[in-house]
C-alpha positions in Angstrom: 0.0 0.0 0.0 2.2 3.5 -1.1 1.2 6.8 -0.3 -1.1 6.1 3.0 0.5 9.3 3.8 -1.6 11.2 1.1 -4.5 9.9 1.6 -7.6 11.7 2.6 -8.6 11.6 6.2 -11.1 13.5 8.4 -11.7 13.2 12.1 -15.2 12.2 13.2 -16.3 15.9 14.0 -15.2 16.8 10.1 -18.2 14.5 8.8 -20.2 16.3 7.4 -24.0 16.0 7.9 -25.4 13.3 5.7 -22.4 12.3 4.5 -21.8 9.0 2.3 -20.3 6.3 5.5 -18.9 3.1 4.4 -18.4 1.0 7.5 -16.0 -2.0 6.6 -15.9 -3.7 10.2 -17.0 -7.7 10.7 -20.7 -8.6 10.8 -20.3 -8.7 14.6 -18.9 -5.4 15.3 -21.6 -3.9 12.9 -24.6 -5.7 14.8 -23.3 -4.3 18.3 -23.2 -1.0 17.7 -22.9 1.0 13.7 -24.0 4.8 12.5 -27.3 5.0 11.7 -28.0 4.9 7.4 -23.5 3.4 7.0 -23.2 1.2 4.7 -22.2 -2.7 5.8 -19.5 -3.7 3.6 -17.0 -6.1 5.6 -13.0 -5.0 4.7 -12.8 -8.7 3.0 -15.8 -8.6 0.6 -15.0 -5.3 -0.6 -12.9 -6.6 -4.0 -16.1 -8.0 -4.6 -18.8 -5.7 -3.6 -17.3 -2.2 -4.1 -19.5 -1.7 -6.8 -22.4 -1.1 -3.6 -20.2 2.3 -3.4 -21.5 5.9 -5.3 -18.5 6.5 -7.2 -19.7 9.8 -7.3 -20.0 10.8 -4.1 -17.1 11.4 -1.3 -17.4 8.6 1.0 -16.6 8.3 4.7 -14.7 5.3 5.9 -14.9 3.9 9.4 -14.0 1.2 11.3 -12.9 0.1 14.7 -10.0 2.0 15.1 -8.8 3.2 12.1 -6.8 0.5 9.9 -9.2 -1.3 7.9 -10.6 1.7 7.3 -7.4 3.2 6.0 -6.6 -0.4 3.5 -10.4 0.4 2.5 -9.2 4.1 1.4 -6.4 3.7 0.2 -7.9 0.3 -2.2 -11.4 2.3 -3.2 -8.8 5.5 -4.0 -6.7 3.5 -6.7 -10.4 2.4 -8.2 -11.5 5.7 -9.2 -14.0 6.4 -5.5 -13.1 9.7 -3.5 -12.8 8.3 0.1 -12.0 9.8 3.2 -10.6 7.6 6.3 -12.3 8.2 9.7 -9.4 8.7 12.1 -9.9 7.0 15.2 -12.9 4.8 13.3 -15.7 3.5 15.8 -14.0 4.2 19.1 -14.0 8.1 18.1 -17.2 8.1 17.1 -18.3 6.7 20.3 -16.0 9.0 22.3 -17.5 11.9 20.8 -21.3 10.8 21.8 -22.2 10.7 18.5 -25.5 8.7 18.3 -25.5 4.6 17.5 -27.9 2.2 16.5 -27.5 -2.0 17.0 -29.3 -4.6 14.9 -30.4 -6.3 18.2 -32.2 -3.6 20.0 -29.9 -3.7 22.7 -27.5 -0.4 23.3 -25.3 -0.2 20.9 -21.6 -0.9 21.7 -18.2 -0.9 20.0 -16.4 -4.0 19.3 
């Protein structure tokens, strides 16, 4: 992976409001605890399901902490996508209060 360096990052304050977010955590982590309207695509499926991504659209990057998320970036930036990596990932998100939903109804956690 060259040039992680350059690639586009934001913190989670810098998200803009509605903004395109790809989450690209397990299925687990997502089902504890995700932003509400992200888009579930695990890190491993996304050779094969990156086409689920506007092209034309920035898109937000998250995951736990921050390194899938960043691989995600940087292999959706050499396809053509504008993506921006969520620093911190999941943990900032959560650290900031920022609200979370969870597919069992339970509250929503971070793992």
């Amino acid at each position: 992976m060259d040039n992680v360096d350059n690639l586009p990052s934001a913190s989670v304050e810098e998200i803009p409001e509605g903004a395109a977010i790809l989450d690209v955590r397990e299925d687990f982590e997502w089902a504890a605890g995700h932003i509400e309207g992200a888009h579930h695509i695990p890190l491993g499926q996304l050779p094969e399901r990156y086409g689920e991504v506007d092209a034309d659209q920035d898109v937000y990057v998250i995951c736990r902490s921050g390194g899938r998320s960043l691989k995600a970036t940087a292999w959706l930036q050499q396809y053509g996508f504008d993506p921006v990596n969520v620093l911190g990932g999941m943990g900032a998100w959560a650290d900031a209060d920022k609200p979370m939903v969870s597919e069992s109804g339970e509250t929503p956690t971070v793992r």
